[in-house]
TIVEX-265117 format. One line per 3 residues: their letters; for each residue y, z, x of C-alpha. Coordinates in nm, 2 decimals. Layout:
<nodes>
a> Y:Z:X; ...
</nodes>
This chain:
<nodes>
xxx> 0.00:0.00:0.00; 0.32:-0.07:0.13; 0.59:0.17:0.22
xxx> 0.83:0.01:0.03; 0.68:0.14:-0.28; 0.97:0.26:-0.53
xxx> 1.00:0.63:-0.47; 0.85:0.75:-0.81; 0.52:0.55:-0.69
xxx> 0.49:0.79:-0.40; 0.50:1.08:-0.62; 0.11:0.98:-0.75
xxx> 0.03:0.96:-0.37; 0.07:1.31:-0.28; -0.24:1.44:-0.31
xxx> -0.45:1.18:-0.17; -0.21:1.17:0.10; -0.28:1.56:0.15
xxx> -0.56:1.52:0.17; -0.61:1.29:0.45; -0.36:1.44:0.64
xxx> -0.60:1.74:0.59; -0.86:1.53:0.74; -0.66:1.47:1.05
xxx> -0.79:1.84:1.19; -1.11:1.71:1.17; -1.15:1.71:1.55
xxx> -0.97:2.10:1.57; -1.23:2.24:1.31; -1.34:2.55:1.59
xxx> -0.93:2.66:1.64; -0.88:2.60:1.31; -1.15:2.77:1.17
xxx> -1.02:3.09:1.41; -0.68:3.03:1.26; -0.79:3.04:0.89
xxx> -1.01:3.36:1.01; -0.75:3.55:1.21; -0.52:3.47:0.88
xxx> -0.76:3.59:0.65; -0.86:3.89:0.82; -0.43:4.00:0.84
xxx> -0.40:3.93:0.49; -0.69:4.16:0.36; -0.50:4.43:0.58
xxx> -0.23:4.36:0.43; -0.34:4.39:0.11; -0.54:4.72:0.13
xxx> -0.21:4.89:0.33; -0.06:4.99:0.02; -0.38:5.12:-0.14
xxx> -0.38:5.37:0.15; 0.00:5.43:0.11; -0.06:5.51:-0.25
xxx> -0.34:5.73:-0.15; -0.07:5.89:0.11; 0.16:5.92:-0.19
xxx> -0.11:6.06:-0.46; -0.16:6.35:-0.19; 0.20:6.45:-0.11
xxx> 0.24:6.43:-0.52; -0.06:6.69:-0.60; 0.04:6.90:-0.35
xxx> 0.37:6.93:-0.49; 0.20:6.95:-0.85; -0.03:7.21:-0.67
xxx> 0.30:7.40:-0.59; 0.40:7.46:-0.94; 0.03:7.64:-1.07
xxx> -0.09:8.00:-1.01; -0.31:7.99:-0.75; -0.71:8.11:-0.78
xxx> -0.76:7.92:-1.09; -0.92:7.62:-1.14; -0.78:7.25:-1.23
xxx> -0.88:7.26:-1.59; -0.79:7.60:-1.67; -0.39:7.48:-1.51
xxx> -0.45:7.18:-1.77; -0.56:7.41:-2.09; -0.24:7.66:-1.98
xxx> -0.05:7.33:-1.97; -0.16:7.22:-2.35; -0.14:7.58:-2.50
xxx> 0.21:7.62:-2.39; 0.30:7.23:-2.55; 0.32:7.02:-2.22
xxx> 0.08:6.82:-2.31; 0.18:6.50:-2.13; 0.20:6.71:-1.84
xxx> -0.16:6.80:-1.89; -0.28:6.43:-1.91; -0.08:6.37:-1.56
xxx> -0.23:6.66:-1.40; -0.60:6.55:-1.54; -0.56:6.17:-1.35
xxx> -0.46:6.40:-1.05; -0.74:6.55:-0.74; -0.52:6.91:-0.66
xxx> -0.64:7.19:-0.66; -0.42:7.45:-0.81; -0.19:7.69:-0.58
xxx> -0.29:7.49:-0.29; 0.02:7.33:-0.16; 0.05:7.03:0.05
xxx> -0.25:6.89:0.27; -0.07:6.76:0.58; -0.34:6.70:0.77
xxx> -0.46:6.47:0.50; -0.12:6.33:0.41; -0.08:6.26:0.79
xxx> -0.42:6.06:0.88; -0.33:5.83:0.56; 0.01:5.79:0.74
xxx> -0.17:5.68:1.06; -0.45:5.45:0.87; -0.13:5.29:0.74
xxx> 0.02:5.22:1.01; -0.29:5.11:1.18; -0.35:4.83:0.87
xxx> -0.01:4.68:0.95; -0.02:4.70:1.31; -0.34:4.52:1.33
xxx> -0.24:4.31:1.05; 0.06:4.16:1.24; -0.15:4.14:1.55
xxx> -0.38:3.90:1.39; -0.07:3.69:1.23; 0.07:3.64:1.59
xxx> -0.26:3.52:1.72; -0.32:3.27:1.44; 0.01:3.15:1.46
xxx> -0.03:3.08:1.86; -0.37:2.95:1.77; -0.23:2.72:1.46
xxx> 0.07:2.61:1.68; -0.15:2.45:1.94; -0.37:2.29:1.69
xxx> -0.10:2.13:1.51; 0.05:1.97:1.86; -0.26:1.83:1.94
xxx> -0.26:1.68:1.58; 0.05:1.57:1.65; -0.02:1.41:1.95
xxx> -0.35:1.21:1.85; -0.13:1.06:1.57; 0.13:0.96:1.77
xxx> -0.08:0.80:2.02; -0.24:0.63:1.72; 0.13:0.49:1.57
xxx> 0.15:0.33:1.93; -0.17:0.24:1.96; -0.12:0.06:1.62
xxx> 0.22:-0.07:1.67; 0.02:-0.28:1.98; -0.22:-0.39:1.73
xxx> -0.11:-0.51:1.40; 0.04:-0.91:1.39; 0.32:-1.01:1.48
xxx> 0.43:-1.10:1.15; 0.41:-0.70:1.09; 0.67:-0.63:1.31
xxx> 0.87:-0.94:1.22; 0.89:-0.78:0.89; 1.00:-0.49:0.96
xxx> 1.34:-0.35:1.08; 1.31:-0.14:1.45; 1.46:0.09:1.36
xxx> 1.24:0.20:1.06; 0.96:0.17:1.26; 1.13:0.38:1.51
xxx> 1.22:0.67:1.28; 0.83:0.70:1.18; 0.77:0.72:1.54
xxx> 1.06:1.01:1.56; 1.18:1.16:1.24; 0.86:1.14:1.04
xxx> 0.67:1.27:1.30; 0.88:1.53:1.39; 0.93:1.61:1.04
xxx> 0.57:1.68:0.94; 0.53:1.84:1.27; 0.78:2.15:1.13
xxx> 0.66:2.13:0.80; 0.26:2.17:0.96; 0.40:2.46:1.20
xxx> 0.61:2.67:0.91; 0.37:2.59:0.63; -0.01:2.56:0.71
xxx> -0.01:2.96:0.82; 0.21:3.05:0.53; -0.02:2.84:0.27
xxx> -0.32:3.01:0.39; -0.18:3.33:0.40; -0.04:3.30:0.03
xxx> -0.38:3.14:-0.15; -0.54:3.47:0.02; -0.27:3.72:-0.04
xxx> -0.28:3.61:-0.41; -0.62:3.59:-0.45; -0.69:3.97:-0.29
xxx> -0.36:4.14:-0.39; -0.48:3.99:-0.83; -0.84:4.16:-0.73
xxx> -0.67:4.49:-0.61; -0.42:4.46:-0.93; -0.73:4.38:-1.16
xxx> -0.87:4.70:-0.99; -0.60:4.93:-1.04; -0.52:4.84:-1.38
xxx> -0.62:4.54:-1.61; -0.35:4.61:-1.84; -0.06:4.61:-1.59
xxx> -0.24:4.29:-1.41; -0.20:4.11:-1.76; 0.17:4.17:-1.75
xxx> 0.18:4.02:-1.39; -0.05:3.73:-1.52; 0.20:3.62:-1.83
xxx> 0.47:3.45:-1.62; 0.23:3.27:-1.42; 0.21:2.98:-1.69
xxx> 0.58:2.99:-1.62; 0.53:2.99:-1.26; 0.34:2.68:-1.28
xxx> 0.59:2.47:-1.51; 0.91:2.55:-1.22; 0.69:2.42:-0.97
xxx> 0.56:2.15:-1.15; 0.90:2.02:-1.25; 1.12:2.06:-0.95
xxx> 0.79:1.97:-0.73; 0.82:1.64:-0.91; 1.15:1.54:-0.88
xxx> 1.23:1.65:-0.53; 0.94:1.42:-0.39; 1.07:1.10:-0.51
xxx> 1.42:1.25:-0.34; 1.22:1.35:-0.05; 1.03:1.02:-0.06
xxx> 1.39:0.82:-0.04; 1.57:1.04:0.15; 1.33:0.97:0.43
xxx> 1.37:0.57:0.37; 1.68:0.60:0.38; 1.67:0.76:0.74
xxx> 1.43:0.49:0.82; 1.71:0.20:0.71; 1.99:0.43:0.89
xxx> 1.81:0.45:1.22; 1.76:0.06:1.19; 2.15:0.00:1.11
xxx> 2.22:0.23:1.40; 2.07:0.07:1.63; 2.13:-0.24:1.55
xxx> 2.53:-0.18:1.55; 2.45:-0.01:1.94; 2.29:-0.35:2.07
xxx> 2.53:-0.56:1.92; 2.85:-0.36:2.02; 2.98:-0.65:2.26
xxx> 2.96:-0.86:1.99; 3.08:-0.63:1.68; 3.38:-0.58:1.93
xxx> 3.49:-0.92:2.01; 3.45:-1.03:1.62; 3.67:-0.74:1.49
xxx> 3.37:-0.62:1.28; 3.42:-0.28:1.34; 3.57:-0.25:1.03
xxx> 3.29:-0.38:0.84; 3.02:-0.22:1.08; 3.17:0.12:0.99
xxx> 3.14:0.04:0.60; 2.80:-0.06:0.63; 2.72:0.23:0.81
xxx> 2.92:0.42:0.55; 2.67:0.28:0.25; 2.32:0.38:0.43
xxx> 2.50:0.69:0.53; 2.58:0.81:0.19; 2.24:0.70:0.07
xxx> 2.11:0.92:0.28; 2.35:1.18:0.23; 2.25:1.14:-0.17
xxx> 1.89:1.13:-0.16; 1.88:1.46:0.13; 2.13:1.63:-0.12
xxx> 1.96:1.61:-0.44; 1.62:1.67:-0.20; 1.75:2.01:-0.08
xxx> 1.96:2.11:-0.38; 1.60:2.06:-0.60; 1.38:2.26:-0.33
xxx> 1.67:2.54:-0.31; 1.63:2.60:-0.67; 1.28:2.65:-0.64
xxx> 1.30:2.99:-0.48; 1.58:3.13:-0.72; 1.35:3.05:-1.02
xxx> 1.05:3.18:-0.85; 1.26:3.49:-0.77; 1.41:3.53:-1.11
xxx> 1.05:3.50:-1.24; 0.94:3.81:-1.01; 1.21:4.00:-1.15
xxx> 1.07:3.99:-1.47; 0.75:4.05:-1.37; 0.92:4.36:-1.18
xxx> 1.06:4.50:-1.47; 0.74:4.46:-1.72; 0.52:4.65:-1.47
xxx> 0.79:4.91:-1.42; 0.84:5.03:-1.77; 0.46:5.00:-1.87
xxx> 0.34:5.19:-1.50; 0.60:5.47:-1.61; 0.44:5.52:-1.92
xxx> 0.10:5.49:-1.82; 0.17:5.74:-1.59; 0.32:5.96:-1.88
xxx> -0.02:5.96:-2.04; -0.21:6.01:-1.75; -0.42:5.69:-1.72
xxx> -0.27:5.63:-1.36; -0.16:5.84:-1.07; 0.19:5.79:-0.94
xxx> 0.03:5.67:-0.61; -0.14:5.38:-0.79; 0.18:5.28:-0.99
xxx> 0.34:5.24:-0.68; 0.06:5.08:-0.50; 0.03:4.84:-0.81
xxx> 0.41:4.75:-0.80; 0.39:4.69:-0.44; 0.12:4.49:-0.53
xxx> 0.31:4.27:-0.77; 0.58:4.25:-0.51; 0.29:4.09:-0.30
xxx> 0.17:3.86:-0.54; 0.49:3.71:-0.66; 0.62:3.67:-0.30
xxx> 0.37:3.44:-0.18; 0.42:3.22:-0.56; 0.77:3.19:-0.45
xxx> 0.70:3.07:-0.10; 0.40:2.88:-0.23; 0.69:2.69:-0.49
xxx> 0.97:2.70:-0.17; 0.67:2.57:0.03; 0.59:2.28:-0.25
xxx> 0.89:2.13:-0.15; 0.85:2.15:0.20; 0.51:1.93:0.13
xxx> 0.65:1.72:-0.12; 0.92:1.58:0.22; 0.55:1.60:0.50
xxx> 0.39:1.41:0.24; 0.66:1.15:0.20; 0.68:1.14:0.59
xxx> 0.29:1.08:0.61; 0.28:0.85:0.36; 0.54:0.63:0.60
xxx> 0.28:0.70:0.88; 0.02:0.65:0.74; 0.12:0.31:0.59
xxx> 0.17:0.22:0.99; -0.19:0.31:1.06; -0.30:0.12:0.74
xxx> -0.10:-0.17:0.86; -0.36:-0.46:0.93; -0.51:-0.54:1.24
xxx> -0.46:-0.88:1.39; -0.72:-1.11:1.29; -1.05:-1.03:1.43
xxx> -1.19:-1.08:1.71; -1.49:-1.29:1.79; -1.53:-1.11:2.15
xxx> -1.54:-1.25:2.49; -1.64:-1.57:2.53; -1.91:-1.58:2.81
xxx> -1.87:-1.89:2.99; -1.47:-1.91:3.01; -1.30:-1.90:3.29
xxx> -0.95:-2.02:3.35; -0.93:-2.35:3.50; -0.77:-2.69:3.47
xxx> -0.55:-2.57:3.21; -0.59:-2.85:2.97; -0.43:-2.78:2.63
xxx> -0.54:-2.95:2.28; -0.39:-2.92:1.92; -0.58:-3.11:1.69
xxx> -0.49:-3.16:1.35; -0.35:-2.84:1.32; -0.20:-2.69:1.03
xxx> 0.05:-2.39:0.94; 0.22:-2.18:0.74; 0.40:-1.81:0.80
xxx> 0.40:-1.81:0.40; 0.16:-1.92:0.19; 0.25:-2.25:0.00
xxx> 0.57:-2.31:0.25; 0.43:-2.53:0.48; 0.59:-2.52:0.83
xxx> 0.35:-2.73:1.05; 0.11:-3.03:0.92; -0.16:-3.22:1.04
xxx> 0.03:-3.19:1.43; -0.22:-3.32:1.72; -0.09:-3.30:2.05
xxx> -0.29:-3.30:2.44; -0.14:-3.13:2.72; -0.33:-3.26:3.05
xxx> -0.41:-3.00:3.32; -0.07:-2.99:3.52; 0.15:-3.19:3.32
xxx> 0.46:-3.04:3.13; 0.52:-3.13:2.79; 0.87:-3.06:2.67
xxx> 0.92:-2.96:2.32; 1.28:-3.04:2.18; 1.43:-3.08:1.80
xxx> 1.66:-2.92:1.59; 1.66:-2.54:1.46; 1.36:-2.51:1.25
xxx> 1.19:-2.79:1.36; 0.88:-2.55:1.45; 0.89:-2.56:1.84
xxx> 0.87:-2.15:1.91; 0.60:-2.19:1.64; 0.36:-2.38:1.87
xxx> 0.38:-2.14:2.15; 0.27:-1.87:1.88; 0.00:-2.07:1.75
xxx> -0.11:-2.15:2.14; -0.08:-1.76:2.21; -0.22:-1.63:1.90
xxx> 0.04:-1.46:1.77; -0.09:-1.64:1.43; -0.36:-1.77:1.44
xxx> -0.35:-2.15:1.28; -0.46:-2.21:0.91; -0.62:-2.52:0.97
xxx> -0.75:-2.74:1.26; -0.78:-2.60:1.60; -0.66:-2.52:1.94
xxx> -0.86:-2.56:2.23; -0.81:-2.44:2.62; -1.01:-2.62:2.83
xxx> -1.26:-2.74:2.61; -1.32:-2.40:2.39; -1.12:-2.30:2.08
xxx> -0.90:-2.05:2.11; -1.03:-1.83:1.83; -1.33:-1.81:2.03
xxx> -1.14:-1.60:2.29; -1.04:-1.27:2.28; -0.70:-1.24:2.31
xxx> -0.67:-1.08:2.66; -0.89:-1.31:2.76; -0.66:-1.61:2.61
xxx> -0.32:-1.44:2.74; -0.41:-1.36:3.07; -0.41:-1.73:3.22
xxx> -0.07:-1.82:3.05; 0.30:-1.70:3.21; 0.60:-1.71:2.99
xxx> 0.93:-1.66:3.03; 1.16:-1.63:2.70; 1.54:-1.72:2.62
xxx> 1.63:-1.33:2.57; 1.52:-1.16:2.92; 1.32:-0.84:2.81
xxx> 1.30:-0.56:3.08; 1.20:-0.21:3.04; 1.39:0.12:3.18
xxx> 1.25:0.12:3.57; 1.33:-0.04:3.89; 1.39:-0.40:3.94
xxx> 1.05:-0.39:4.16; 0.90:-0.28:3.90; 1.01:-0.48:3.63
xxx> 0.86:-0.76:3.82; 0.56:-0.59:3.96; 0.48:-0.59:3.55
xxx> 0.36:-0.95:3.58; 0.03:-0.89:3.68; -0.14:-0.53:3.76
xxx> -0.23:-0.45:4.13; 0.04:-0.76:4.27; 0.11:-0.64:4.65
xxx> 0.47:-0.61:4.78; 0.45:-0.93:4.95; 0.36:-1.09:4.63
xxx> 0.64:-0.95:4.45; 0.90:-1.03:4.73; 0.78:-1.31:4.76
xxx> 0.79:-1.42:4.38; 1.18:-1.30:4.35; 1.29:-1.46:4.69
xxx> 1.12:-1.81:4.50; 1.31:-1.72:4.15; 1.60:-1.58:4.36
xxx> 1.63:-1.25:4.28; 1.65:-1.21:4.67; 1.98:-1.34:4.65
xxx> 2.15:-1.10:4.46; 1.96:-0.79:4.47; 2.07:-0.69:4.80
xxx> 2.46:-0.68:4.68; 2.29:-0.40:4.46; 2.33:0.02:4.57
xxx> 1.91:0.04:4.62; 1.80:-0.30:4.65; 1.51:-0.39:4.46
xxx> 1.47:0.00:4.38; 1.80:-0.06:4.19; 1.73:0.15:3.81
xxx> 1.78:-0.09:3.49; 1.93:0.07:3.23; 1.75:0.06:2.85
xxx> 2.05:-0.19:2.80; 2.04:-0.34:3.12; 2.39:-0.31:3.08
xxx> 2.44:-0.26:3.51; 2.34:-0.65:3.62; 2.42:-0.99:3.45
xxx> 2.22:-1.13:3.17; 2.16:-1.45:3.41; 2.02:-1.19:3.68
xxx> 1.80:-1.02:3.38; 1.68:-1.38:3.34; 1.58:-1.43:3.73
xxx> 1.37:-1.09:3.69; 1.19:-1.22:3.41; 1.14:-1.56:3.59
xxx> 1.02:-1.40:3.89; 0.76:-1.17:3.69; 0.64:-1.50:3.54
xxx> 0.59:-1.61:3.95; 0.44:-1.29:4.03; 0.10:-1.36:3.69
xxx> -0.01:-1.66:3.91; -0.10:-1.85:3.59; -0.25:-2.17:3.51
xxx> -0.04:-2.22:3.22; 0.35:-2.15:3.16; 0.58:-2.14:2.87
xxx> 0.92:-2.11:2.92; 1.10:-2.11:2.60; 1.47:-2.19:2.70
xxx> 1.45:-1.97:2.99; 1.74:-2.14:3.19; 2.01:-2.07:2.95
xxx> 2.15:-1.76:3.02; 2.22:-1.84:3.36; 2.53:-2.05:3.50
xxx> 2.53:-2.41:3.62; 2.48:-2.38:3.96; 2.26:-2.12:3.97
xxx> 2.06:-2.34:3.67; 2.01:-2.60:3.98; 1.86:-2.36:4.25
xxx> 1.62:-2.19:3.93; 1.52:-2.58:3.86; 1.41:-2.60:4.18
xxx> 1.21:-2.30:4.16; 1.05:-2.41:3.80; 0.93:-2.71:3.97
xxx> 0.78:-2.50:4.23; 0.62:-2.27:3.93; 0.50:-2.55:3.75
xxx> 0.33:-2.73:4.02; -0.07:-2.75:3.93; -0.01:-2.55:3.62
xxx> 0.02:-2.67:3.27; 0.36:-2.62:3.11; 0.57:-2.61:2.81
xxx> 0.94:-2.60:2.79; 1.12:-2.57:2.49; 1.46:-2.65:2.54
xxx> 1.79:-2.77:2.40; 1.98:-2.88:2.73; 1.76:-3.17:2.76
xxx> 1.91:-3.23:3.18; 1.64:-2.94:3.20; 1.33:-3.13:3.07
xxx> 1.43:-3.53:3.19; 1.17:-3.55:3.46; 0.90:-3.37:3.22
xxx> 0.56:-3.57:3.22; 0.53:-3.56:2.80; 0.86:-3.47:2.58
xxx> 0.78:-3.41:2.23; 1.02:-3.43:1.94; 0.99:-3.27:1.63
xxx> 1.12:-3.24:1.28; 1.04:-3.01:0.99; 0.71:-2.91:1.19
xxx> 0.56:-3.28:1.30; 0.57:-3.48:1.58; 0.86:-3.75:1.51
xxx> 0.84:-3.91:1.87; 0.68:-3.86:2.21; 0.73:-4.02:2.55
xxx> 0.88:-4.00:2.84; 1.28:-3.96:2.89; 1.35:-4.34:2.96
xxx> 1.07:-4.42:2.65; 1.25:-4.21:2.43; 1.59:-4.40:2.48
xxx> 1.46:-4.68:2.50; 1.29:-4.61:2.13; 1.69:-4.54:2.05
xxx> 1.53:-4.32:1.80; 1.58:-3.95:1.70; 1.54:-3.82:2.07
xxx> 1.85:-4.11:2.17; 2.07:-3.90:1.91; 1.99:-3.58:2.03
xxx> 2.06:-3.69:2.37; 2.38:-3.90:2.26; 2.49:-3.55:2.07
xxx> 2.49:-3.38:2.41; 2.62:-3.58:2.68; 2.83:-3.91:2.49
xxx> 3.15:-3.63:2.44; 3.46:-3.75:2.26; 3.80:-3.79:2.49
xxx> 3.91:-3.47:2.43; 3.62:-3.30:2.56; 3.61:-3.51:2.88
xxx> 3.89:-3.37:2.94; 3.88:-3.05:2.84; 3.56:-3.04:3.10
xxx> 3.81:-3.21:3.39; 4.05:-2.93:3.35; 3.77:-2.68:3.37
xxx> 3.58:-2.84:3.65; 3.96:-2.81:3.89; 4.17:-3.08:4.01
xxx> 4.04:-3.39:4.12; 3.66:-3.29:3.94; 3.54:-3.58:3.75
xxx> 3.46:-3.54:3.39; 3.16:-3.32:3.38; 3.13:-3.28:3.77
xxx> 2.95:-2.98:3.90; 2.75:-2.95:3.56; 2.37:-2.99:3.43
xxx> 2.26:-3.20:3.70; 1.88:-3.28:3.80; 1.73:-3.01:4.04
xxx> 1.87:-3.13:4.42; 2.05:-3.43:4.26; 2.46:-3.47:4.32
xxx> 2.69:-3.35:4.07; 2.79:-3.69:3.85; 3.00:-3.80:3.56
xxx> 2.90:-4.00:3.27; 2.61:-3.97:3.01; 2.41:-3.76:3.23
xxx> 2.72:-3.48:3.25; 2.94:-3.29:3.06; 2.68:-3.02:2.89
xxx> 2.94:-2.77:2.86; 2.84:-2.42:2.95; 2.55:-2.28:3.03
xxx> 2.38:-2.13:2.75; 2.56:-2.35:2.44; 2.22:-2.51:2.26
xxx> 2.40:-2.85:2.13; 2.10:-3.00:2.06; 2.03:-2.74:1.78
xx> 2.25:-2.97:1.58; 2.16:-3.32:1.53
</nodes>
């Protein structure tokens, strides 16, 4: 089921969702079991220390009572004086009494009950304190296997998963959810124990005392039940959207962080800070109504205890009168109902506390429910990279069902060769290096490497042969060594110097404060986005594989440095089969295949001079780029300095001569013309 389920769906989720989040201490069941024990065992204590106080109390009464008879006569000779002299409620208090007449007060008695007492709830707390270090540590470890399942599942589902999904929401079940259910686990599961038992043995001990007074504490239950039921209701739907709302907030957050440059330089702050200002309220909604509904649960379950209070008071008071209780049991009893109302009202304060875990584990759990990629068939025995040769035959696709993207597309990549894949926005081209990588896996026809179908592959056995380098340069918090050490596992220091002196890292990284043990930033923010783009180029060096994809992965950096990473493509590419997807087509003219496509099929393929020769839909993309009105020669002299030609010092061929004409004038680096027809 999906997580973005209307919030008054969730609410018939709750239980289930309890209930497997019970399951989750499957693997703790020894600490846990400990834990439920050392909690039990507090709780009985607990419960009988007021029995013994009452006892404590029954003994300092009689003794007073003893105080005020004659002495050397016996207790129901004290009660008939009582009743012939007209005290006969008296009489029926002094018959529910053990005193002997005359006596006075038993201290020694009085005083052991005092230490028993004591005792009960010194042991009592003792046991609490273990079971809620016992508790805490099972809940971590909890905690930590889901966690490490969430990531573990984040690396597994499809890519079209995460393409649905905002980062930031996904994020905030990572954090916030986790975090969330990790305080409500830690304040709750002790207390929830503790209350089901303390109600349980403190109703026995009330039943025990007195079935009539227990009867009175029994009537507002029924009422109990109803507050609980109606506020627990209500406050999970505002727990289930208050903690969606966090989710979209997260997501707008960081969204508004990466894009700052950008949100700057188009005066959107404004409009940033509105947006904000909508998820923020929704958020500030949904936790309000959330908190102000599970505040009001303890005020009603308080308010219900008073009453409760009051009932047992007036009817103890006159039992007592008549002598069917002792004064020590009334006040054992009303301790008693103390005790059993307190743990209703945490057990309703605690209802909401579950109703916002469960909405949290609900949002995790639909992570882990998420489905896996498409199975795998395992290892396929006899593959082994090699020539590198590349087939798409017939293949068919769609990201959504009945909107086809790409139809019937055949296409042969020979080992070495590099095919080129241009066209306009949309045209499918990032879509074949999906299909190829099995990102998606095709809906009809096949892909083959080397001979065997790609879905006969696992996919670390498909990925591991093929290098790509991507138009947005992704780098992880760590050195620039190790960012391109990341290209393949156990590469030796040569191998990575070597790769960055070939994509020329070398030639800027030692302007840098440590060299290649220079820290990225998580925003990279502290070198260029062209130098983010070298270090992604020279990981790609560093995989040694027999077939690369570089989608766009020259446009982020500037002209002349364009030329020198050329140069080092070439290199790359030699013996290995490659495809480029690019818009600046000076980038791709010496490719051995270029492949044009439109609305997800191959329009035209050829060479470059083929192509223009054709004067078909490759001629116009190429006539769109370079054949610039007379303005915009010009504009490009005045930016190339004085006595530049029109275009000089632009996207020329790696080690050719900067030149004017049809074959300059691509602008700036990084400006995709060809996106437009």
């Amino acid at each position: 089921m999906s997580e973005d389920l209307a919030p008054n769906q969730r609410a018939s989720r709750l239980w289930p969702t309890l209930r497997r989040l019970a399951r989750e201490f499957g693997p703790e069941r020894t600490p846990f079991a400990l834990t439920v024990v050392a909690i039990v065992t507090s709780t009985v204590l607990t419960i009988i220390a007021p029995w013994v106080l009452g006892k404590a109390t029954d003994a300092v009464f009689a003794g007073f009572m003893s105080l005020q008879m004659r002495g050397g006569q016996t207790k129901d000779q004290a009660i008939a004086e009582l009743e012939a002299q007209g005290q006969g409620d008296r009489a029926a208090m002094l018959r529910a009494m053990d005193v002997v007449p005359g006596a006075g007060m038993d201290f020694a008695l009085i005083g052991r009950l005092l230490l028993v007492t004591l005792a009960v709830y010194v042991a009592a707390q003792a046991l609490m304190w273990a079971a809620g270090w016992i508790g805490n540590r099972l809940i971590q470890r909890v905690l930590l296997r889901l966690r490490e399942r969430v990531e573990d599942r984040i690396h597994r589902v499809p890519l079209s998963y995460l393409d649905g999904k905002q980062r930031g929401d996904i994020l905030s079940r990572l954090s916030n959810d986790l975090d969330n259910l990790s305080q409500v686990l830690n304040q709750s599961l002790q207390q929830i124990i503790n209350s089901v038992v303390m109600v349980v043995g403190v109703l026995a001990m009330m039943f025990a005392l007195s079935w009539q007074l227990a009867l009175v504490a029994l009537a507002t239950l029924p009422l109990t039940v109803l507050v609980v039921a109606l506020i627990g209701r209500r406050s999970q739907r505002e727990y289930a959207e208050q903690w969606k709302a966090t989710g979209e907030l997260n997501a707008y957050v960081e969204e508004s962080i990466g894009g700052q440059q950008l949100i700057q330089v188009y005066g959107a702050t404004e409009r940033t800070l509105e947006g904000f200002g909508a998820v923020n309220e929704r958020v500030y909604r949904s936790s309000l109504r959330a908190q102000a509904l599970a505040g009001s649960m303890m005020p009603a379950m308080s308010f219900v205890s008073n009453l409760v209070f009051v009932g047992i008071a007036v009817l103890g008071a006159w039992r007592v009168a008549t002598g069917g209780m002792t004064l020590g049991s009334v006040q054992a009893f009303i301790q008693y109902a103390r005790q059993f109302s307190q743990p209703l009202s945490q057990l309703g304060g605690m209802a909401a506390q579950l109703q916002s875990a469960a909405a949290s584990a609900e949002r995790v759990f639909d992570l882990l429910d998420a489905p896996d990629e498409a199975g795998e068939t395992g290892t396929h025995p006899d593959f082994a990279p090699g020539a590198g040769r590349i087939e798409f035959a017939d293949v068919s696709f769609a990201y959504a069902p009945g909107t086809p993207l790409i139809e019937h597309l055949s296409l042969v990549a020979e080992p070495g060769s590099t095919i080129a894949i241009v066209g306009s926005t949309g045209a499918g081209k990032t879509t074949l290096v999906n299909l190829l990588l099995r990102f998606y896996d095709v809906d009809d026809g096949s892909i083959t490497f080397d001979g065997i179908d790609i879905r006969e592959l696992s996919r670390t056995q498909l990925r591991s042969p093929i290098g790509m380098v991507l138009q947005d340069a992704w780098l992880f918090e760590g050195t620039i060594y190790d960012n391109i050490a990341y290209g393949r596992a156990g590469a030796t220091r040569e191998e990575v110097l070597a790769a960055a002196r070939d994509a020329y890292v070398d030639r800027f990284v030692h302007h840098l404060p440590d060299g290649y043990d220079t820290v990225i930033t998580e925003a990279a923010d502290n070198i260029s986005q062209g130098e983010r783009q070298l270090i992604t180029i020279a990981r790609a060096f560093v995989s040694q594989p027999r077939v690369l994809v570089l989608d766009e992965a020259t446009s982020s950096v500037d002209t002349r440095t364009e030329v020198l990473v050329q140069e080092a493509m070439n290199r790359l590419r030699a013996g290995r089969t490659s495809f480029v997807i690019a818009h600046r087509l000076s980038t791709i003219r010496n490719a051995d295949l270029i492949v044009v496509m439109e609305s997800g099929h191959i329009v035209e393929q050829g060479s470059h001079d083929e192509l223009l020769d054709a004067d078909g839909r490759y001629a116009q993309l190429y006539e769109s780029q370079y054949a610039q009105p007379a303005e915009g020669a010009d504009a490009d002299a005045d930016s190339a300095g004085p006595g530049a030609s029109p275009g000089a010092g632009l996207d020329t061929a790696p080690g050719a001569a900067p030149s004017a004409g049809p074959s300059a004038g691509l602008g700036t680096a990084g400006q995709d013309s060809a996106e437009a027809p």
